[in-house]
Biopython code that builds the backbone (N, CA, C, O; Angstrom):
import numpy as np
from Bio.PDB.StructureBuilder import StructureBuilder

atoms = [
    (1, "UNK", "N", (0.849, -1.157, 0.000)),
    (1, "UNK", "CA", (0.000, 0.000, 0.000)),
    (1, "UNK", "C", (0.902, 1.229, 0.000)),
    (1, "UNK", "O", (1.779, 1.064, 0.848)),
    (2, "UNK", "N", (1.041, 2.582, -0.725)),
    (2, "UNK", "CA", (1.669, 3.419, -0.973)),
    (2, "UNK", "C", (1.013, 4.129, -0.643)),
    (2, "UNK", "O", (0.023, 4.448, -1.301)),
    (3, "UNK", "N", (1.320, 4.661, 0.527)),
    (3, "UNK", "CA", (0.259, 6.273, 1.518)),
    (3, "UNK", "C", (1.428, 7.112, 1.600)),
    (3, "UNK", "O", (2.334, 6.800, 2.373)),
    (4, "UNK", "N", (1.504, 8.163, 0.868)),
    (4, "UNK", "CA", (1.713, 9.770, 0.691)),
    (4, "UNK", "C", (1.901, 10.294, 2.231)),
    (4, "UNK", "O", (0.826, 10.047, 2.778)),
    (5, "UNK", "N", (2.571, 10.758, 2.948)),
    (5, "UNK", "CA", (2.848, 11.781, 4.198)),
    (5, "UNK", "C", (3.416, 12.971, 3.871)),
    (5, "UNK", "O", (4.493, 13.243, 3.341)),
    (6, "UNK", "N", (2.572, 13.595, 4.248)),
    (6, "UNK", "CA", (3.001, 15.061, 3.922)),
    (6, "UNK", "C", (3.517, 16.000, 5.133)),
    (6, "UNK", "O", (3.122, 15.798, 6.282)),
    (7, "UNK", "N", (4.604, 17.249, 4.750)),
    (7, "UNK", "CA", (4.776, 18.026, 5.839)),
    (7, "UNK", "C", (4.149, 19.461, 6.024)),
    (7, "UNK", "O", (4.657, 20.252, 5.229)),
    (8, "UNK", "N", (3.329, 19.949, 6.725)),
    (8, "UNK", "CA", (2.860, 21.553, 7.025)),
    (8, "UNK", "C", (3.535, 22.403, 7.793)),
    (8, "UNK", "O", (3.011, 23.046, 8.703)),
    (9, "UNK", "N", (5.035, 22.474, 7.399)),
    (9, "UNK", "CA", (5.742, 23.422, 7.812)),
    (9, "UNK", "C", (5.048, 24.992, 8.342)),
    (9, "UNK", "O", (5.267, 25.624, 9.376)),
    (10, "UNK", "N", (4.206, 25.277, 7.261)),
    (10, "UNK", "CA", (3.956, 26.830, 7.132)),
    (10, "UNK", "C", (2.578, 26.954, 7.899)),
    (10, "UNK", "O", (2.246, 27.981, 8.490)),
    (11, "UNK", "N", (1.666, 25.596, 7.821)),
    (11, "UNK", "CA", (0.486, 25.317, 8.741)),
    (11, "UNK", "C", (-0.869, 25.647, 7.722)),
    (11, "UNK", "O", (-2.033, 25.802, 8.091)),
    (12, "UNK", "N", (-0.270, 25.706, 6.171)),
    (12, "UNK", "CA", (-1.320, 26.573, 5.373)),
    (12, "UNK", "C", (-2.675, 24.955, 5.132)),
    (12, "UNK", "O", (-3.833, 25.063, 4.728)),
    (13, "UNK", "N", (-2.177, 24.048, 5.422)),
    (13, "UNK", "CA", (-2.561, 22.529, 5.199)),
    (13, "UNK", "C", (-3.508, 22.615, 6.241)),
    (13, "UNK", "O", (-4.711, 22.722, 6.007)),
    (14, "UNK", "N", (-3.052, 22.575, 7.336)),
    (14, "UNK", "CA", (-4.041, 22.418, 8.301)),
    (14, "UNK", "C", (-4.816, 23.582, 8.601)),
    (14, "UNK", "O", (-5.818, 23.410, 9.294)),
    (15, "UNK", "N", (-4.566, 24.607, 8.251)),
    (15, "UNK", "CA", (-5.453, 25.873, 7.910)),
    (15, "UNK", "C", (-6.587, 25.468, 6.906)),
    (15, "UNK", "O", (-7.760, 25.374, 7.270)),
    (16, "UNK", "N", (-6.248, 25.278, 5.863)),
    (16, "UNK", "CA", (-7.161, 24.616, 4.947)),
    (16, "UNK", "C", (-8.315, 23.792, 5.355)),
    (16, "UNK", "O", (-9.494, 23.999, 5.067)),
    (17, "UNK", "N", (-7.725, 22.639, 6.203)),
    (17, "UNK", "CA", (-8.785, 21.576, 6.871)),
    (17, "UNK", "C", (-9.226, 22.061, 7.566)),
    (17, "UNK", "O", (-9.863, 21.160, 8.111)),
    (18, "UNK", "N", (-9.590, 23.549, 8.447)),
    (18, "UNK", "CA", (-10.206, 23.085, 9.989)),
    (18, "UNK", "C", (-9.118, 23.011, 11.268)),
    (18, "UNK", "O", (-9.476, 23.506, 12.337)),
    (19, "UNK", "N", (-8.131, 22.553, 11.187)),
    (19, "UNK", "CA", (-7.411, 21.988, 12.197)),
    (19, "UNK", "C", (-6.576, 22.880, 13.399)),
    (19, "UNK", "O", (-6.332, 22.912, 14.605)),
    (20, "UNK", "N", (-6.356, 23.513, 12.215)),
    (20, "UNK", "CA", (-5.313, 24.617, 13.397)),
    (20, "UNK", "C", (-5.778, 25.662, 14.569)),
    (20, "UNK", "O", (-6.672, 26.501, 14.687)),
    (21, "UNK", "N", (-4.754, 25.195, 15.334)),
    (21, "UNK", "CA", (-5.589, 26.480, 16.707)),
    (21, "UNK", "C", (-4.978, 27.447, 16.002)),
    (21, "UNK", "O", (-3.753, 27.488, 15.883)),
    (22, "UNK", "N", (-5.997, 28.531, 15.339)),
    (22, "UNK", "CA", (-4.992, 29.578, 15.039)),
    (22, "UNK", "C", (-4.571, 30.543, 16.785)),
    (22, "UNK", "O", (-3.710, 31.414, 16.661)),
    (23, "UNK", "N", (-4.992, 30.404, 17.816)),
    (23, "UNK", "CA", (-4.434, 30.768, 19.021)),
    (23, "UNK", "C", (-2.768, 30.541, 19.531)),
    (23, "UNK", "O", (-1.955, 31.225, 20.153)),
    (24, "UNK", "N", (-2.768, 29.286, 18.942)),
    (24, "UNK", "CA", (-1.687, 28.744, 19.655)),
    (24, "UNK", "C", (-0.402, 28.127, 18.247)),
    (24, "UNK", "O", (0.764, 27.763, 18.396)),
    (25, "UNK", "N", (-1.014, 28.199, 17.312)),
    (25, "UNK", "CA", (-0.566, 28.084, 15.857)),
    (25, "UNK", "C", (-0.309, 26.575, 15.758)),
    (25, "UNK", "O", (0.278, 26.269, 14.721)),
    (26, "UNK", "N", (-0.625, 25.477, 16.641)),
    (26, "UNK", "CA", (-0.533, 24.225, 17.058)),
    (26, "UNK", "C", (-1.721, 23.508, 16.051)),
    (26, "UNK", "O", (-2.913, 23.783, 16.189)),
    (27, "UNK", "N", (-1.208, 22.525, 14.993)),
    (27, "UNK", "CA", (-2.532, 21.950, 14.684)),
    (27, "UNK", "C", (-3.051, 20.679, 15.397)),
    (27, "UNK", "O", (-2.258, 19.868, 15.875)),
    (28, "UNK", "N", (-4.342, 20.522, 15.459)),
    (28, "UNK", "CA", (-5.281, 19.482, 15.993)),
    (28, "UNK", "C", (-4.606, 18.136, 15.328)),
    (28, "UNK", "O", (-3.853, 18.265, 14.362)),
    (29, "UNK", "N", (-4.873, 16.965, 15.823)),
    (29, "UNK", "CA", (-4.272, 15.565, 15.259)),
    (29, "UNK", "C", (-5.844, 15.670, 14.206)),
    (29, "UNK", "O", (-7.026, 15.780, 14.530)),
    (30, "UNK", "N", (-5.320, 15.596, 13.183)),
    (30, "UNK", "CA", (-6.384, 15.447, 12.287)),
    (30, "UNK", "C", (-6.210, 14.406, 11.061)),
    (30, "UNK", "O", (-5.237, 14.460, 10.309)),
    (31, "UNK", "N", (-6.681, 13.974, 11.001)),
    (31, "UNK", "CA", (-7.210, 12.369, 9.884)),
    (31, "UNK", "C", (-7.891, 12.323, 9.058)),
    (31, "UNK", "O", (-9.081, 12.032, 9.186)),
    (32, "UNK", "N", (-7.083, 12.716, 7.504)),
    (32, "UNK", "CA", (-8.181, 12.952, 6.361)),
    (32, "UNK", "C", (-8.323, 12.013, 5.475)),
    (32, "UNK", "O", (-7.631, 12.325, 4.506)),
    (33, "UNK", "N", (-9.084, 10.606, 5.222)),
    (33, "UNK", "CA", (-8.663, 9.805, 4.239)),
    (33, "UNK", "C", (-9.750, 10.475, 2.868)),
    (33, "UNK", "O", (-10.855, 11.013, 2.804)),
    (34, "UNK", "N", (-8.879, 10.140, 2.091)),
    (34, "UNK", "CA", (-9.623, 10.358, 0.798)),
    (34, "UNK", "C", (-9.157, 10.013, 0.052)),
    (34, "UNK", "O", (-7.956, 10.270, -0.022)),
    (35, "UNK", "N", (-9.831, 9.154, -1.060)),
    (35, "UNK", "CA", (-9.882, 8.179, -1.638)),
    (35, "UNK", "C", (-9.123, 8.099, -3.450)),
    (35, "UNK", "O", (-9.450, 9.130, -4.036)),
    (36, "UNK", "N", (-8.807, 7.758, -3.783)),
    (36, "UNK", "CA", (-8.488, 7.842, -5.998)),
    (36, "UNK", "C", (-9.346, 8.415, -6.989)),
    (36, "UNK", "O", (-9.281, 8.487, -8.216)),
    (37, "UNK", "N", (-10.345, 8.888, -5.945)),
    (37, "UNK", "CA", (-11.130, 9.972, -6.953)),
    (37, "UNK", "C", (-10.905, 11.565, -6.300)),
    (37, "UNK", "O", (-11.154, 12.572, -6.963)),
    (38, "UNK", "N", (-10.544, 11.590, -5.307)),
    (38, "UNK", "CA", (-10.267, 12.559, -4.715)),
    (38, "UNK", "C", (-11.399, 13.011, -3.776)),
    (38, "UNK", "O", (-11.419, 14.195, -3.440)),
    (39, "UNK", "N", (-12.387, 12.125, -3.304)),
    (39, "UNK", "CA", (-13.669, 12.686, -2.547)),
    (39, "UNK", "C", (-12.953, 11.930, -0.925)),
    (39, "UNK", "O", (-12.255, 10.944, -0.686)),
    (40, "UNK", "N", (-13.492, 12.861, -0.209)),
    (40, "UNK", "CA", (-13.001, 12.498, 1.534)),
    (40, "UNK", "C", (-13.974, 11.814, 1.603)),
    (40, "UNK", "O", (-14.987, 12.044, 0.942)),
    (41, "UNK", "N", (-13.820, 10.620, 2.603)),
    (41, "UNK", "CA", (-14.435, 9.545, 2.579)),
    (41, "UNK", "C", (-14.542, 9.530, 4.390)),
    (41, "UNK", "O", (-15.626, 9.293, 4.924)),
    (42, "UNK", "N", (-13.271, 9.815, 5.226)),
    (42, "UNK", "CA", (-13.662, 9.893, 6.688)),
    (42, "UNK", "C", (-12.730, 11.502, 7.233)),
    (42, "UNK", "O", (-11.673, 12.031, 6.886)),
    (43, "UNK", "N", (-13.376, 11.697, 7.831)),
    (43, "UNK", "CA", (-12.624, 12.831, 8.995)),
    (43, "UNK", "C", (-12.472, 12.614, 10.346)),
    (43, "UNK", "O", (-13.413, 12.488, 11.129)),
    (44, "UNK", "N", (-11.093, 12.560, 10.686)),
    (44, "UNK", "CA", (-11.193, 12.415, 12.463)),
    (44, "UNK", "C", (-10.105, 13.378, 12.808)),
    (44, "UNK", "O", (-8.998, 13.299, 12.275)),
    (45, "UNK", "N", (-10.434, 14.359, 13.765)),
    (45, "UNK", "CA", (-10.111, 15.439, 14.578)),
    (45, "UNK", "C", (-10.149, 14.823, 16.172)),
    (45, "UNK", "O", (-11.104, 14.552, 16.900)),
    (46, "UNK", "N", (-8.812, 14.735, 16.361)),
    (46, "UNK", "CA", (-8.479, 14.601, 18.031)),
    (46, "UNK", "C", (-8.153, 15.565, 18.364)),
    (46, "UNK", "O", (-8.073, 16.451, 17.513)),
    (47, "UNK", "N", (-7.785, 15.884, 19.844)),
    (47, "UNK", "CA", (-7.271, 16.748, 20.653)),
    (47, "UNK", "C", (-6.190, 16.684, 20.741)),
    (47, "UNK", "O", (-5.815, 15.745, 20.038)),
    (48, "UNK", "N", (-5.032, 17.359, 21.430)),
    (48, "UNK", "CA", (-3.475, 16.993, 21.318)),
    (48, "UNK", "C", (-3.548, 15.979, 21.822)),
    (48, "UNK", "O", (-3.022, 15.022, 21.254)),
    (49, "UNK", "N", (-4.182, 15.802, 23.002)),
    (49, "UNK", "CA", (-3.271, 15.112, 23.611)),
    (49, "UNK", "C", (-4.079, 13.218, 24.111)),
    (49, "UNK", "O", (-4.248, 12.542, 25.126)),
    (50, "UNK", "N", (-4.293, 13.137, 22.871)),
    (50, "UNK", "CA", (-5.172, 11.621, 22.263)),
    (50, "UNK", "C", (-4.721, 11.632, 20.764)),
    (50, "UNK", "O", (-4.981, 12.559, 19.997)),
    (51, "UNK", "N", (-4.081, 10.606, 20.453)),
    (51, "UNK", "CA", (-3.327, 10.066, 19.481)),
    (51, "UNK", "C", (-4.657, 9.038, 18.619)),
    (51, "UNK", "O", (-5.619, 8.350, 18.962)),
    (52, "UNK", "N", (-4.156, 9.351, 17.667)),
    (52, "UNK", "CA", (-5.132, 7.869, 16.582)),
    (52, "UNK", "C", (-4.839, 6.777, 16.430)),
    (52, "UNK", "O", (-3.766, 6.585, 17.003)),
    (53, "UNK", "N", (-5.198, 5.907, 15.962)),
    (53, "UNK", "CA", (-5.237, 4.163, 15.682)),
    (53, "UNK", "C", (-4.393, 4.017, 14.154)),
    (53, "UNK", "O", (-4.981, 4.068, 13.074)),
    (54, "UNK", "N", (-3.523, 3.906, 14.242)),
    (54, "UNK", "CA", (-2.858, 2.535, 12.983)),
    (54, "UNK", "C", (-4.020, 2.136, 12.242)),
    (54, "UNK", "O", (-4.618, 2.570, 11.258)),
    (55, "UNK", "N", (-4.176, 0.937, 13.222)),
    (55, "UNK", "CA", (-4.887, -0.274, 12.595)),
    (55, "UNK", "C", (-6.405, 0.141, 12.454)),
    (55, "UNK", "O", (-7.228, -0.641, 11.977)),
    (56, "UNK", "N", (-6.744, 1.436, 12.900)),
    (56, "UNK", "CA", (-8.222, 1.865, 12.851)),
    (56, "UNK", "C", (-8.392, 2.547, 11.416)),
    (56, "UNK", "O", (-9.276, 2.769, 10.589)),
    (57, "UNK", "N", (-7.443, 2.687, 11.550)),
    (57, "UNK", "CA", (-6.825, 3.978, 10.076)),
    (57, "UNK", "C", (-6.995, 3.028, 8.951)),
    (57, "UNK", "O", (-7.922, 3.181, 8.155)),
    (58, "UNK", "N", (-6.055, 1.948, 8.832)),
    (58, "UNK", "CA", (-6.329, 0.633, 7.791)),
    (58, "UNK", "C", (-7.231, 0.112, 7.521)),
    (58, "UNK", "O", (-7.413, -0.272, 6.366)),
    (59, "UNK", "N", (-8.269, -0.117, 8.669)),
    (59, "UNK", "CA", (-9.647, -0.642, 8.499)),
    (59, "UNK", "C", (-10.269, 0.181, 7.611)),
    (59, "UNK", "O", (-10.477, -0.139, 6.441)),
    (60, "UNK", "N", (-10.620, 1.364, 8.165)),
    (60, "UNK", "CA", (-11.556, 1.822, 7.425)),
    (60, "UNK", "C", (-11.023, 2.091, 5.772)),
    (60, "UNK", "O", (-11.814, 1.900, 4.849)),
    (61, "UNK", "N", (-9.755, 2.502, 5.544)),
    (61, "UNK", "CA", (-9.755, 2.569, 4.200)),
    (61, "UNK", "C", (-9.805, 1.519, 3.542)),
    (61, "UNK", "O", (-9.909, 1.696, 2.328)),
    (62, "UNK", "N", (-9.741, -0.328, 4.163)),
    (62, "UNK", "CA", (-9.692, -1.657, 3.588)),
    (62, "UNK", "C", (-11.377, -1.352, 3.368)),
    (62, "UNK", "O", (-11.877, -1.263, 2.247)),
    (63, "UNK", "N", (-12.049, -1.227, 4.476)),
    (63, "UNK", "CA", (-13.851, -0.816, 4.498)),
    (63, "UNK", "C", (-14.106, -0.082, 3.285)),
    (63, "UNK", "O", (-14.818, -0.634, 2.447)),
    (64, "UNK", "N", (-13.762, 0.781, 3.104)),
    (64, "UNK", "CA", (-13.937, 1.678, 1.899)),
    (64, "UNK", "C", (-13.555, 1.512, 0.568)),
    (64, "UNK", "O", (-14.000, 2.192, -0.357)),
    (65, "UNK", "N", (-12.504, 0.359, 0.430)),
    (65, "UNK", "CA", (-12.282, -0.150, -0.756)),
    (65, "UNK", "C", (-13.272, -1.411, -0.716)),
    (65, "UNK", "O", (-14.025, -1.481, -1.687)),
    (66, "UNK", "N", (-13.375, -2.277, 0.118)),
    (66, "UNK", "CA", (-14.440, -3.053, 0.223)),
    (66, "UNK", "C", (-15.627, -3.002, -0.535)),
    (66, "UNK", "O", (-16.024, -3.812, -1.372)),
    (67, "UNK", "N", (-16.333, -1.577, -0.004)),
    (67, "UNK", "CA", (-17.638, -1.029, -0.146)),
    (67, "UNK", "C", (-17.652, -0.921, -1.288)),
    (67, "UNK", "O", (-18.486, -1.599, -1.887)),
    (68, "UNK", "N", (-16.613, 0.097, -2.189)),
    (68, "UNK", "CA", (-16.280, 0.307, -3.550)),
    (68, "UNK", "C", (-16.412, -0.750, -4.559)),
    (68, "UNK", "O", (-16.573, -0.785, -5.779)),
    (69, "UNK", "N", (-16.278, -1.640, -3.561)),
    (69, "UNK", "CA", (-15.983, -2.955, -5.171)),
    (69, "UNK", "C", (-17.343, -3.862, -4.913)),
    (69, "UNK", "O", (-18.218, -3.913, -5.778)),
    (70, "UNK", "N", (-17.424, -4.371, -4.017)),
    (70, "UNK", "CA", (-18.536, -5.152, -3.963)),
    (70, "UNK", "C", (-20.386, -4.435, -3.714)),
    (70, "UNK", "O", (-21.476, -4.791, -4.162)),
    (71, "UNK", "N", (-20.010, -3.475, -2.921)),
    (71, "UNK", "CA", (-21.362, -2.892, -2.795)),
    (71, "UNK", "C", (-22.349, -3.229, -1.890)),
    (71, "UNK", "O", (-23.562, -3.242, -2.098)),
    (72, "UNK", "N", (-21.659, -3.547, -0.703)),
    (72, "UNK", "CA", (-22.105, -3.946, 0.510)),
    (72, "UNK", "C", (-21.687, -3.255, 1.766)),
    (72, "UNK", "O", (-20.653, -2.588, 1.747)),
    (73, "UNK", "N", (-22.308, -3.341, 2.721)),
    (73, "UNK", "CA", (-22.182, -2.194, 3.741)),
    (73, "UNK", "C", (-20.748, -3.428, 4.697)),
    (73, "UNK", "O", (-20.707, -4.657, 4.650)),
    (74, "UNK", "N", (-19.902, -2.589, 5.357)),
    (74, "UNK", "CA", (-18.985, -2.759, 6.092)),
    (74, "UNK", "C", (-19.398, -2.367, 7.773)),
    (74, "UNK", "O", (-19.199, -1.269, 8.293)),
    (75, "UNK", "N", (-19.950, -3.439, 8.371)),
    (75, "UNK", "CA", (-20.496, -2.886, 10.124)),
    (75, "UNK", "C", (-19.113, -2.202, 10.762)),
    (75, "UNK", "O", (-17.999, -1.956, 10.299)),
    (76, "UNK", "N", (-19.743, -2.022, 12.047)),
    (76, "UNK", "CA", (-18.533, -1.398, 12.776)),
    (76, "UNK", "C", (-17.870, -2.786, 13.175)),
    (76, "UNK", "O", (-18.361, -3.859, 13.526)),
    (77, "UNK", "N", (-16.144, -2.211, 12.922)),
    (77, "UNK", "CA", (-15.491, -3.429, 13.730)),
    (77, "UNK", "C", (-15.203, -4.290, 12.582)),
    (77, "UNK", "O", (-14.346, -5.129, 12.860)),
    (78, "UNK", "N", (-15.598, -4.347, 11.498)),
    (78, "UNK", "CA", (-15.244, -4.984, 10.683)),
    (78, "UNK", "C", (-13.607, -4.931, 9.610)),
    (78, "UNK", "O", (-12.842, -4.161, 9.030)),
    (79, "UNK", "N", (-13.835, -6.235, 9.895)),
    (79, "UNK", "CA", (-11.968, -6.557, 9.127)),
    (79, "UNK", "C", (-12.352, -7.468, 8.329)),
    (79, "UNK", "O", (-13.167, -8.311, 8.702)),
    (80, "UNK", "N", (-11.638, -7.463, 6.614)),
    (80, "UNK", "CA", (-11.335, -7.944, 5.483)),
    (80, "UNK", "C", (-12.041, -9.687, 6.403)),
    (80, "UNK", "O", (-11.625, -9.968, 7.527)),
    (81, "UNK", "N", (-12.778, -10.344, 5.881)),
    (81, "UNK", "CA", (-12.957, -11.910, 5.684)),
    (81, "UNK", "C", (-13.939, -11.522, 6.922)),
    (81, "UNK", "O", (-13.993, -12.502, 7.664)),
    (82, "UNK", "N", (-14.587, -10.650, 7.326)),
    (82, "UNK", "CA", (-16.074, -10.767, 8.413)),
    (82, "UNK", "C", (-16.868, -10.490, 7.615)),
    (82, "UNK", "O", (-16.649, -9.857, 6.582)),
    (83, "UNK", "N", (-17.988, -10.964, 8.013)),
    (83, "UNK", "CA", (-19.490, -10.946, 6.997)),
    (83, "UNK", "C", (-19.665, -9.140, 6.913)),
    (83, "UNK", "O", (-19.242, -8.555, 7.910)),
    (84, "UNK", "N", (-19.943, -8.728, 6.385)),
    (84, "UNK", "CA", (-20.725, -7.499, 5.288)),
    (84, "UNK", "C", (-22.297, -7.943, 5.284)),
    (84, "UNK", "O", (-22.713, -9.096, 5.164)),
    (85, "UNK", "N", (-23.125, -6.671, 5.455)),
    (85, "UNK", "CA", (-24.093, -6.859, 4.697)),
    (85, "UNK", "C", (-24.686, -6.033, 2.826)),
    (85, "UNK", "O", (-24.162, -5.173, 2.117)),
    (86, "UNK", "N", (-26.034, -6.915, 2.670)),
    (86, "UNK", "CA", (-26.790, -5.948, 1.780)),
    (86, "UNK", "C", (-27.311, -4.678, 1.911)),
    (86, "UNK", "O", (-28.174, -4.524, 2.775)),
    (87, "UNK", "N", (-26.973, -3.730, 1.237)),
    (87, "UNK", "CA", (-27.489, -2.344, 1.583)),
    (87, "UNK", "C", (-29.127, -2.476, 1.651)),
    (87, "UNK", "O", (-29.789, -1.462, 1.429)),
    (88, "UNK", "N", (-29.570, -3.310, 1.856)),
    (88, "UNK", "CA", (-31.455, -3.360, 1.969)),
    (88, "UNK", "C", (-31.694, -3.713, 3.208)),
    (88, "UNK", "O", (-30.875, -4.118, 4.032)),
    (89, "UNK", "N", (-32.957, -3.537, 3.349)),
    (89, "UNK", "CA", (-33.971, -4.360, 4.397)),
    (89, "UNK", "C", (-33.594, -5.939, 4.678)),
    (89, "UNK", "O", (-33.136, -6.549, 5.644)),
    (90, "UNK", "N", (-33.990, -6.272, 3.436)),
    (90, "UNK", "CA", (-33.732, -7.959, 3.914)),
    (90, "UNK", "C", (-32.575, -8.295, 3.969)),
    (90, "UNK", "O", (-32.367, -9.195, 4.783)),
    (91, "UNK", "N", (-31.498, -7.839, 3.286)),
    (91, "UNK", "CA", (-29.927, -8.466, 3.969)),
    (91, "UNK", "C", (-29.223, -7.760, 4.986)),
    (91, "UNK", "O", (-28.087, -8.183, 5.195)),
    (92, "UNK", "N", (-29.628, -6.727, 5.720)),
    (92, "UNK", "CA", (-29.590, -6.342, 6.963)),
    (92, "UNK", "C", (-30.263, -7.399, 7.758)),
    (92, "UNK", "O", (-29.588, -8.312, 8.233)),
    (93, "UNK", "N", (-31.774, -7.327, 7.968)),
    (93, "UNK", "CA", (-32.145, -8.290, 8.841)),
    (93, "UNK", "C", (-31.483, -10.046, 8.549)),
    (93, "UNK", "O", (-31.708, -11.060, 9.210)),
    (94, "UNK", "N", (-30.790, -9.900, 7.551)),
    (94, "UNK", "CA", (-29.982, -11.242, 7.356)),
    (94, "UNK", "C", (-28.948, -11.039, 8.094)),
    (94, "UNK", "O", (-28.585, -11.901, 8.894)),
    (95, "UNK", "N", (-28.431, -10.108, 7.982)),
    (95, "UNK", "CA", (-26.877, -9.652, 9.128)),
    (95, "UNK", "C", (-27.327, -10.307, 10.595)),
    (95, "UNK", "O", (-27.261, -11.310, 11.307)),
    (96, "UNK", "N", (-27.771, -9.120, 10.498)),
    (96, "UNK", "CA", (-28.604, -9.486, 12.504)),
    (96, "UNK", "C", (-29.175, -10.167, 12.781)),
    (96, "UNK", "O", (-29.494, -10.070, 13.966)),
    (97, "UNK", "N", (-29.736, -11.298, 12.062)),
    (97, "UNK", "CA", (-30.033, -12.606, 12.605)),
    (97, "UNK", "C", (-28.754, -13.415, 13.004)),
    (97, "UNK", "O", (-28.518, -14.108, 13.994)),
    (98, "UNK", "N", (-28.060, -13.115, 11.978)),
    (98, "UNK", "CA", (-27.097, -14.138, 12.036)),
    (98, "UNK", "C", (-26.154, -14.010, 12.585)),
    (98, "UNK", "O", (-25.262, -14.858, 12.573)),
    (99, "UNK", "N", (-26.078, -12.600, 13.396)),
    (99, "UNK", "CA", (-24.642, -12.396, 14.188)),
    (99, "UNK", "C", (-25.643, -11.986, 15.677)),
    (99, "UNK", "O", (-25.142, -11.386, 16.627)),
    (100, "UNK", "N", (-26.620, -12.284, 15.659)),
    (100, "UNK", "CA", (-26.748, -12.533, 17.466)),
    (100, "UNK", "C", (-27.217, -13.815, 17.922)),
    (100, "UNK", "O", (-27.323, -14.040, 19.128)),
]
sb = StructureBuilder()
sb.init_structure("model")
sb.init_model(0)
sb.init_chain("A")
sb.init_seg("    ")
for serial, (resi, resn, name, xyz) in enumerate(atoms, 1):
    if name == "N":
        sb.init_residue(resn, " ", resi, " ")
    sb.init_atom(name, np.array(xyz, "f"), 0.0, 1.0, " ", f" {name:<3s}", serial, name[0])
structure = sb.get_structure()
């Protein structure tokens, strides 16, 4: 997987997003995935001093390529080879039968 890291020396990046205290010129831990078409797909804004997830980070963009290809909803908590459902009525209530 080839993920891009970028640096905001000047802070004009996180100015852009939302992020920056412009008070304290400190930016927020902020988490922008967006996707090969260029549309943002999740946003997560922490506080300084709460750090983000790795492996939370991976999920959801594996979720989001998931979703992309097959066309099925990704529950919470879900990792590559757990059941998915149908975006409908009846393969939802197929989900939740079958996982309680």
């Amino acid at each position: 997987m080839s993920i891009p890291l970028l640096a905001d020396k000047a802070g004009s990046i996180s100015k852009d997003y939302g992020v920056l205290d412009e008070e304290t010129g400190i930016p927020f831990r902020g988490l922008f995935i967006i996707d090969g078409k260029g549309i943002l797909r999740q946003i997560t804004i922490n506080d300084l001093p709460v750090g983000r997830s790795v492996d939370e980070t991976l999920r959801l963009v594996q979720a989001f390529q998931f979703t992309d290809e097959h066309g099925e909803v990704c529950p919470a908590g879900w990792t590559p080879g757990k059941k998915t459902m149908k975006p409908d009525p009846d393969g939802s209530k197929d989900y939740f039968a079958s996982s309680n």
